[in-house]
C-alpha positions in Angstrom: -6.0 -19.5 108.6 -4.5 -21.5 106.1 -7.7 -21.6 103.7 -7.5 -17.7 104.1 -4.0 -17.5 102.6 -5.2 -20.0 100.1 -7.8 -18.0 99.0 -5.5 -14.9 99.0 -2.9 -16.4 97.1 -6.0 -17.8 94.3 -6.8 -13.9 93.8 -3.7 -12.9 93.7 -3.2 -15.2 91.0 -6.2 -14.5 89.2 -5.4 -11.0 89.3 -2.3 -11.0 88.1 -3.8 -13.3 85.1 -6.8 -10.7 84.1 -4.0 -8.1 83.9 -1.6 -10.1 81.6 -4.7 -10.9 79.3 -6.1 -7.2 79.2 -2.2 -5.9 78.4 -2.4 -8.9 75.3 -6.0 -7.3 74.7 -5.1 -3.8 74.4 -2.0 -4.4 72.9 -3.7 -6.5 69.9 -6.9 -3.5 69.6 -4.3 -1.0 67.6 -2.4 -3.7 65.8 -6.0 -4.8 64.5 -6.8 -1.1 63.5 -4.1 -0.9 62.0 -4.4 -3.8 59.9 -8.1 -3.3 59.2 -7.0 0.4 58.0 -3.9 -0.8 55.4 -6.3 -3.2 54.1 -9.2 -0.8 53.5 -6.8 1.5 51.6 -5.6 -1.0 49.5 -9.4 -2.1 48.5 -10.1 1.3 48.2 -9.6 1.6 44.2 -11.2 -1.7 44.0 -14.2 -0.2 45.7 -14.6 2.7 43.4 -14.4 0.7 40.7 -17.2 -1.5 42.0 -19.1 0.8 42.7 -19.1 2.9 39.4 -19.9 -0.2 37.8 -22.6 -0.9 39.2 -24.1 2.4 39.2 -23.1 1.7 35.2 -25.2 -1.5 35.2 -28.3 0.3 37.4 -28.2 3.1 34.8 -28.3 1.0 31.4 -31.1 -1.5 32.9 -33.2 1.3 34.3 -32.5 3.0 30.8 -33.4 -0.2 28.7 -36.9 -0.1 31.2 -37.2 3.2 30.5 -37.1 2.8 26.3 -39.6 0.1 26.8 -41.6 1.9 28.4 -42.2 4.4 26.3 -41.9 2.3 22.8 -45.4 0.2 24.5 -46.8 3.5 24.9 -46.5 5.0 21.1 -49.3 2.5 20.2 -51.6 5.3 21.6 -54.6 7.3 20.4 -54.1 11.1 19.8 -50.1 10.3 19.7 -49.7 11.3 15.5 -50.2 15.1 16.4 -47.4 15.1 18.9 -45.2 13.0 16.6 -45.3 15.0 13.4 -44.8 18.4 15.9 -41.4 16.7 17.4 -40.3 15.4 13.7 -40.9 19.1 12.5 -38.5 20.5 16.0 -35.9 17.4 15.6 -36.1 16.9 11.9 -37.1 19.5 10.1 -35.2 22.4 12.2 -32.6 20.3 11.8 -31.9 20.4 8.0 -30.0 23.5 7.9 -27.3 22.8 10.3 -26.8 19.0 8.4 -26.8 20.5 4.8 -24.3 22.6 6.0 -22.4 20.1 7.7 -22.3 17.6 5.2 -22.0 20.1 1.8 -18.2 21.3 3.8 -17.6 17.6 4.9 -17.6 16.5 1.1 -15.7 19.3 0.6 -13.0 18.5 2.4 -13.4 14.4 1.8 -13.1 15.9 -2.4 -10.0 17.4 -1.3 -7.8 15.1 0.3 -8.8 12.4 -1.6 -7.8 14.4 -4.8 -4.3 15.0 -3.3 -3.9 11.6 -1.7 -5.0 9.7 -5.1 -3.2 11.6 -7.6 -0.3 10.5 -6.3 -0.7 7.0 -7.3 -2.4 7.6 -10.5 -6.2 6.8 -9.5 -7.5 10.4 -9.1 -10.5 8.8 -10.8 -11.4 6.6 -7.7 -12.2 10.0 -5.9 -16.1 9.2 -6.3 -16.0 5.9 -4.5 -13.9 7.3 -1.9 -15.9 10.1 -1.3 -19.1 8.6 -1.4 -18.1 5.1 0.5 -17.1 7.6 3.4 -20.1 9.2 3.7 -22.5 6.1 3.1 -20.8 3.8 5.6 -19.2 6.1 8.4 -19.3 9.8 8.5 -23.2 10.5 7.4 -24.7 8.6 10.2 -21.9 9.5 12.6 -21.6 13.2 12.1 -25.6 13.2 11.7 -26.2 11.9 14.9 -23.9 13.9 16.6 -25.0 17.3 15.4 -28.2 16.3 16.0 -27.4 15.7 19.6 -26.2 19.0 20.0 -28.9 20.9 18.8 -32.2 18.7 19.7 -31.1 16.2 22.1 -29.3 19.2 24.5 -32.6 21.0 24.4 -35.0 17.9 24.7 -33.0 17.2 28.2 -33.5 21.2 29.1 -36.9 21.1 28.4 -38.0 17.5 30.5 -35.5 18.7 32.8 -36.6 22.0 33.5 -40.3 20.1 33.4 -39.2 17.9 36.3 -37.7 20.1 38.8 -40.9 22.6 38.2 -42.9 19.8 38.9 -44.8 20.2 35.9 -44.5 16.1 35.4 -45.5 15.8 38.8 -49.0 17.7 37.8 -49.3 15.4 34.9 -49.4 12.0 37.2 -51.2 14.2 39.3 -54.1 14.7 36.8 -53.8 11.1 35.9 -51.6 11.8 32.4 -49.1 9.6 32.0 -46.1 11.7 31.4 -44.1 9.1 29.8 -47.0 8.6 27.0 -47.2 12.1 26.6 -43.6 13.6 26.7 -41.4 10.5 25.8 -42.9 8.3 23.5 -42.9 11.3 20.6 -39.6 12.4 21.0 -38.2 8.7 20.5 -40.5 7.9 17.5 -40.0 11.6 16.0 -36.0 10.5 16.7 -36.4 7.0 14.8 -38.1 9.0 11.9 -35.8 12.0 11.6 -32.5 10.0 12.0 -32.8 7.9 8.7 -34.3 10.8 6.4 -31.4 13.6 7.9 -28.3 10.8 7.1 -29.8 11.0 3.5 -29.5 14.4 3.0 -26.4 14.2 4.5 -24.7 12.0 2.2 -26.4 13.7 -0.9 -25.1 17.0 0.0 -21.7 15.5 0.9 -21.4 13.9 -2.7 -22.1 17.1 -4.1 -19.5 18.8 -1.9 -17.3 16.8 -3.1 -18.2 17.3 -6.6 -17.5 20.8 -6.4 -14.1 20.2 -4.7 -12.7 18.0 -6.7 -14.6 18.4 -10.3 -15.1 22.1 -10.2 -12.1 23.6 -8.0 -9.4 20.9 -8.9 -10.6 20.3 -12.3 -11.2 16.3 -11.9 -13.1 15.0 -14.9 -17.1 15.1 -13.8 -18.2 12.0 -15.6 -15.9 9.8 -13.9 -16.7 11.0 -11.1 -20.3 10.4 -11.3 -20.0 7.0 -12.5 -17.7 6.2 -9.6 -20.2 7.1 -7.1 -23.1 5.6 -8.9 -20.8 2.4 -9.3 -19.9 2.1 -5.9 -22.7 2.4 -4.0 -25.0 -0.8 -3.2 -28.2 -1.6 -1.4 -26.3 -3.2 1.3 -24.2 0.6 1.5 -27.4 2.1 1.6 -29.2 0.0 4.4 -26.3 -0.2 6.9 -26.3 3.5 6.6 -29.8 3.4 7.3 -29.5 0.7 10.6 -26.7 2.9 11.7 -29.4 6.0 11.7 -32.0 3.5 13.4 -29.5 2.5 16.3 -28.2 6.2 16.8 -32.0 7.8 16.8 -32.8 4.9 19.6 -29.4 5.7 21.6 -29.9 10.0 21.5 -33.6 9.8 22.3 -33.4 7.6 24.8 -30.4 9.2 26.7 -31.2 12.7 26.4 -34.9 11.9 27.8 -33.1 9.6 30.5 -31.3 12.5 31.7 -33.7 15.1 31.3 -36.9 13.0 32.8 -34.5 12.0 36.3 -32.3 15.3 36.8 -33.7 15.5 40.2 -32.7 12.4 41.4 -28.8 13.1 40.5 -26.9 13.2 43.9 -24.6 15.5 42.4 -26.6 18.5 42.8 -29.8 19.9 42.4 -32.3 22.6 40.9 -31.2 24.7 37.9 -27.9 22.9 38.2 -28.7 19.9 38.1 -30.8 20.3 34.5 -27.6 21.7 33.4 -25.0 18.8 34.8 -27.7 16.6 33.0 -27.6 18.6 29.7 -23.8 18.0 29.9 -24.1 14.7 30.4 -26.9 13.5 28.0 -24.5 15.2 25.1 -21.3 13.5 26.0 -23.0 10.4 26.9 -24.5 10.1 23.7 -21.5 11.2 21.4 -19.3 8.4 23.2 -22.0 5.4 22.8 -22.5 6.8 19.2 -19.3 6.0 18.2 -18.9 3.0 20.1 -22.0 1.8 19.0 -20.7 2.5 15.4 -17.9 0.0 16.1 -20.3 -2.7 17.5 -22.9 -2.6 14.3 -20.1 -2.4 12.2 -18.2 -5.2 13.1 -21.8 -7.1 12.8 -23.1 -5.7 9.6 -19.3 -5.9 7.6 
């Protein structure tokens, strides 16, 4: 009898303890929720940040692959033919729209510099203003950017529209390697057309601003001349030239980035998807062309 009301009084005890614990336990479970939620709120900035960063890094390594690729590749037979046709469609149809570009941009470079000078007495420094600008900064700059928007949009529509027709997928199919075949000519054509388009860029330009300041204003036309021809060194010339180089590699490589792997944006897909990557490719180039500016620059001042 009495080792029955021991063992009673054991489970009562026992009981009593399992309930205490699971009123701690549940009373913990939302207090730990909770918790866990404020904290994952507050890292939730940190986390997008994180994670568009890396998706940054995955994109420039898989990009820097990508122009490797293809540069190993140009070292092929039967690749001059499709060279010389994408320096004709990136170069040469490209002439109009940077004569144009650059005749108004001297233009306008003339005019303020006219007003800005004469002010201070050295209206005849108007030739090394006007042809420093366009040497150093605005030739390659403006030249790779217009260039952007009229070949490098329609060299991402074209792969683009390629990829989601699967008409690259044939290609690997019948054992052509679509990166030898559709790449490497656009990026050689690009490193080609850059340099010889910034030329005619700055020529043009000077002569827009001969005609704005020498011929509208009435600025004296020999000073102007020997200003320009006095100004301008080798060293103007070639960084000018490196700028082109570094743009050409930058354009080609992200519009055929974009272009070659629209289906695999997780934004959206099909027609859309060559269009968000059009978009894309021409923003994305414009901002690393001018931030790239900066970085050679600051390496070749």
């Amino acid at each position: 009898m009495i080792t029955r009301v021991l063992l009673m009084a054991s489970a009562d005890k026992s009981k009593s303890d399992y309930k205490s614990k699971t009123g701690s336990t549940t009373f913990l479970v939302p207090v730990l929720v909770n918790i866990l939620r404020i904290v994952k709120l507050l890292l939730s900035p940190f986390t997008v940040v994180g994670r568009t960063v890396i998706s940054w890094v995955d994109n420039c390594g898989a990009s820097a692959i990508f122009l490797v690729l293809a540069l190993l590749k140009t070292f092929w037979h039967k690749q001059l033919s499709k060279i010389v046709q994408q320096i004709y469609y990136i170069g040469t149809s490209s002439t109009t729209i940077i004569a144009l570009v650059g005749f108004f941009t001297g233009m306008v470079l003339g005019l303020q510099s006219y007003h800005a000078l004469i002010k201070l007495g050295a209206q005849g420094a108007i030739g090394t203003m006007v042809a420093l600008s366009l040497v150093r900064e605005l030739g390659p700059v403006l030249t790779a950017i217009m260039i952007t928007a009229r070949a490098g949009s329609a060299i991402t529509a074209e792969i683009g529209v390629q990829r989601i027709s699967e008409q690259i997928d044939a290609l690997d199919t019948m054992r052509i390697d679509s990166l030898r075949y559709l790449i490497s000519p656009r990026i050689v054509a690009a490193i080609i057309s850059f340099p010889l388009l910034t030329a005619l860029f700055d020529l043009i330009g000077i002569i827009g601003g001969y005609v704005s300041a020498v011929v509208l204003l009435g600025a004296n036309a020999g000073t102007y001349l020997h200003r320009v021809q006095a100004s301008l060194e080798m060293k103007d010339l070639t960084d000018g030239f490196i700028k082109a180089v570094v743009f050409a590699i930058i354009v080609a490589t992200v519009c055929c980035y974009q272009g070659y792997f629209a289906h695999m944006r997780q934004d959206s897909h099909g027609a859309k998807a060559v269009g968000l990557s059009t978009t894309s490719a021409v923003v994305l180039s414009c901002v690393l062309i001018l931030v790239s500016d900066y970085v050679v620059t600051s390496l070749l001042i």
